[in-house]
C-alpha positions in Angstrom: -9.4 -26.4 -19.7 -7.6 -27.9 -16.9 -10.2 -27.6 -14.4 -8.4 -25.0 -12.5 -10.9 -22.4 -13.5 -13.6 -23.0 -10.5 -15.3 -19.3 -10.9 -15.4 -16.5 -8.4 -16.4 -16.9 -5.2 -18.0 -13.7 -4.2 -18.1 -13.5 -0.3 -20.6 -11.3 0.3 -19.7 -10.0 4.4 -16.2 -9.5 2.8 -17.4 -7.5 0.3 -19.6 -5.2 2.0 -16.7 -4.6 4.6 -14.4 -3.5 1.8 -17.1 -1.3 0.3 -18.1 0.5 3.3 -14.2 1.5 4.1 -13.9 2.3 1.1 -17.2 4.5 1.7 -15.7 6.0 4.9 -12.1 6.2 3.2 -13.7 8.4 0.4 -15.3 10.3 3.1 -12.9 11.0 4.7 -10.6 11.9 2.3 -14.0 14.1 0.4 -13.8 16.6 3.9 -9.9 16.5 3.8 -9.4 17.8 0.6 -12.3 20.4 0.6 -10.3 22.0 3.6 -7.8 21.5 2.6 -8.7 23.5 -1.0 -10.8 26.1 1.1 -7.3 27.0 2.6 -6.0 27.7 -1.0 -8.6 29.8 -2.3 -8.6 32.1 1.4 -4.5 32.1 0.5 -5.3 33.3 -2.6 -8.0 36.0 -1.9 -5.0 37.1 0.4 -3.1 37.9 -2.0 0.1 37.3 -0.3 2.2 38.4 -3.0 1.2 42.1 -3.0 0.8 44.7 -5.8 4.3 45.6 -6.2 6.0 44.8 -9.6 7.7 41.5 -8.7 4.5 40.7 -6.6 2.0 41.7 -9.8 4.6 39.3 -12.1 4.8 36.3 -9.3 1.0 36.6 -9.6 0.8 36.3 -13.6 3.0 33.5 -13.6 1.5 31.8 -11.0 -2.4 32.3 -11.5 -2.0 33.7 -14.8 -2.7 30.2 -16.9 -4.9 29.3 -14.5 -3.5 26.1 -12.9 -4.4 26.3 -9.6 -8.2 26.9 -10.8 -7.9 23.8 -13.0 -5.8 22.2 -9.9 -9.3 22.4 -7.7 -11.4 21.5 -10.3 -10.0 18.4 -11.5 -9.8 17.3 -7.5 -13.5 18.3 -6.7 -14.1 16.2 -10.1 -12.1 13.2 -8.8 -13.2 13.3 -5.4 -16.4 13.0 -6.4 -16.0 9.9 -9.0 -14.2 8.0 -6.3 -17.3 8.8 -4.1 -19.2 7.7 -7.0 -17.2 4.4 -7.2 -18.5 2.6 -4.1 -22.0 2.5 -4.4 -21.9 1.3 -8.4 -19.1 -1.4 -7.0 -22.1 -2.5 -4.8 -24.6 -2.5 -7.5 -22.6 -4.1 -10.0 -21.4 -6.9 -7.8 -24.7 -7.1 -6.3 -26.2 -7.8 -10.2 -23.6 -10.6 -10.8 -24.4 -12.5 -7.6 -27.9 -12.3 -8.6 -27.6 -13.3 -12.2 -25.6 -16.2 -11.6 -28.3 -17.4 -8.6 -30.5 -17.2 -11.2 -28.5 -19.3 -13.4 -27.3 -22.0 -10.7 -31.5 -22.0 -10.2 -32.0 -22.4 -14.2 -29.5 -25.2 -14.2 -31.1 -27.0 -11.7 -34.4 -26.6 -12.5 -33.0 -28.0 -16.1 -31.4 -30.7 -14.7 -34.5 -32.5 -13.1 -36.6 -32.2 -16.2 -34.0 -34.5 -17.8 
């Protein structure tokens, strides 16, 4: 080594700033996109295209794999990981700072009974 490599330094009010915007970010963007999704699903109880023939083969094409059901439930999914995301950040970080205070504490306590 080259004595470069000093660790991490772990600073704990900057940490628990970025974790609590990213906690209100997540938030945020949580209530965004469930309006935003409620608006598709009304649109599509509306049935905008009609019942005609073109409006019965718009409809097949455009619900008939269904995409936009998959669409919603792959974003409910991800919202919810990246809500998920912030508190185990917090726990894991949280673990690290207090395994290695334990093992500054072993070190030390080591180093006087030499």
């Amino acid at each position: 080594m080259n004595g470069l490599n000093r660790g991490v330094l772990v600073s704990k009010l900057e940490f628990y700033r970025g974790v609590s915007v990213w906690n209100t970010t997540v938030t945020d963007m949580e209530v965004t996109y469930h309006e935003r999704m409620a608006e598709i699903e009304e649109l599509h109880a509306a049935a905008p295209w009609g019942d005609g023939t073109e409006g019965l083969a718009f409809h097949r094409s455009y619900l008939g794999d269904g995409a936009p059901t998959t669409l919603l439930d792959n974003g409910k999914h991800t919202i919810r990981q990246l809500a998920d995301l912030g508190p185990r950040v917090r726990k894991g970080v949280e673990n690290l700072v207090g395994t290695d205070t334990a093992i500054a504490e072993n070190v030390r306590n080591s180093v006087r009974e030499v």
